[in-house]
N, C-alpha and C positions, 0 to 999 in steps of 0.2 A: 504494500500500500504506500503510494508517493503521500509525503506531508503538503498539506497546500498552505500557501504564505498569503499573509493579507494581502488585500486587496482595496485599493482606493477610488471614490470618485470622488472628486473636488475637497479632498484633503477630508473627509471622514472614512472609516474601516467600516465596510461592508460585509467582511467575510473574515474571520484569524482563522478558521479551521482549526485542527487536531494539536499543530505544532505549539501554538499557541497557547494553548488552551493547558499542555501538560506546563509547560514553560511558567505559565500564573501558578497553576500549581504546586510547582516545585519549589517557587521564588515564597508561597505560602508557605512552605514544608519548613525553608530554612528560617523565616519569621517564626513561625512557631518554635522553634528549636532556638531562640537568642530569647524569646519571651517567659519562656520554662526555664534556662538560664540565667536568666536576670532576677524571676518570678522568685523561684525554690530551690535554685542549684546553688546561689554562688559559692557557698561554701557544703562542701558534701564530706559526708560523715559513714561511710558505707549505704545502706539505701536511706540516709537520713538526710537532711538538706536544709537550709537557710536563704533563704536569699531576702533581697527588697520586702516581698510582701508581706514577710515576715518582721522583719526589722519594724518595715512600716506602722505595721498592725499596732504598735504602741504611742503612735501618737495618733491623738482624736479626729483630726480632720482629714489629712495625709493618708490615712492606710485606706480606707473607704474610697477615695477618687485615684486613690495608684491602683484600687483592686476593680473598681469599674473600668477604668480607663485599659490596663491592660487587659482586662476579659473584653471587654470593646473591641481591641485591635485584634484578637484572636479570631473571634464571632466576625469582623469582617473579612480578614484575610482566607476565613472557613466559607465565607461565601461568594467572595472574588476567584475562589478555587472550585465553586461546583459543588463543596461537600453535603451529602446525601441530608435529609429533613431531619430524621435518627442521630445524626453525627451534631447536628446545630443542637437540636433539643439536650441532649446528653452535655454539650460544653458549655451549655446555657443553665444549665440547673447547677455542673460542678462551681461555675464563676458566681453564682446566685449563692448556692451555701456559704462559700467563701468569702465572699464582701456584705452575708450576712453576720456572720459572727464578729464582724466588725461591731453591728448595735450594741454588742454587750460587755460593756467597763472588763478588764482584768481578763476575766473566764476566759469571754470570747477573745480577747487578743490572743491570750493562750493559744486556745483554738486554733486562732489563724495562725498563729507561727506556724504547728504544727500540720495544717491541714495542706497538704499539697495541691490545692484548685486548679492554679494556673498548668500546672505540672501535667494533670491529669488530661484538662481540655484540649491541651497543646501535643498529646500523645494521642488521642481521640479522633481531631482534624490529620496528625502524619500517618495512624493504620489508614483514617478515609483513602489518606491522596496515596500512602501506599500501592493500596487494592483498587485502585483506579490507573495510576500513574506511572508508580513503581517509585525506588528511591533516585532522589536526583544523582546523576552520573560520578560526582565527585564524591559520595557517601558510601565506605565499605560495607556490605550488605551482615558481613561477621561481625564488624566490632560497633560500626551503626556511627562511626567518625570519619571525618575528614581522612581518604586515604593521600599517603606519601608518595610522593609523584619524584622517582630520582632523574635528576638533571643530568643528562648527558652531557660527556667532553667532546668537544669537536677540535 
């Protein structure tokens, strides 16, 4: 199957086709993988994790619009990529609990430290674009990282 490239009349895209189309999703795959990162990874502890939304979670105003805002760009990047009504519903509920227990003093910060959301959603939209798409080209399929490309002498 040949990929078809867009196509223009008078300077709007008429048609991306297939190529395209994996292309947004892939460039979604790697957004969500620096969002789950920043989200719940920065500091990782065996399967255990800290990041931003964590940290956040303790102060009043701050954790709540870091926890909407990046479930936001997840929920759009999941739909600039196609992902299935099942996939949105599902990262929709994980970022909804998550920037829920923001409402409640101490407990819920706890909570949130603890509660992986962003982590979750952001693994939810990359099996979608997986099983659609596949992993983008430069991601080892074993170790699920960036592989090492060795440079040739000439």
């Amino acid at each position: 199957m040949t990929e078809r490239t867009a196509q223009t009349v008078e300077g709007y895209i008429i048609d991306e086709g297939p190529a395209s189309q994996r292309h947004k999703a892939h460039q979604a795959w790697r957004h969500a993988e620096t969002i789950k990162r920043l989200s719940d990874r920065l500091i990782g502890i065996g399967p255990f994790g800290i990041g931003l939304d964590g940290v956040l979670a303790w102060v009043p105003v701050a954790g709540p619009v870091y926890s909407l805002g990046a479930g936001g760009l997840l929920l759009f990047h999941a739909m600039s990529a196609g992902a299935s009504a099942a996939t949105l519903a599902r990262m929709l509920a994980y970022v909804a609990m998550d920037t829920a227990t923001d409402a409640i003093p101490v407990a819920g910060w706890a909570v949130d430290t603890l509660f992986p959301g962003h982590l979750m959603a952001a693994k939810a939209l990359q099996k979608d674009i997986e099983s659609k798409h596949g992993l983008p080209d430069e991601i080892d399929a074993k170790t699920r990282k960036k592989r090492k490309v060795k440079k040739t002498r000439r």
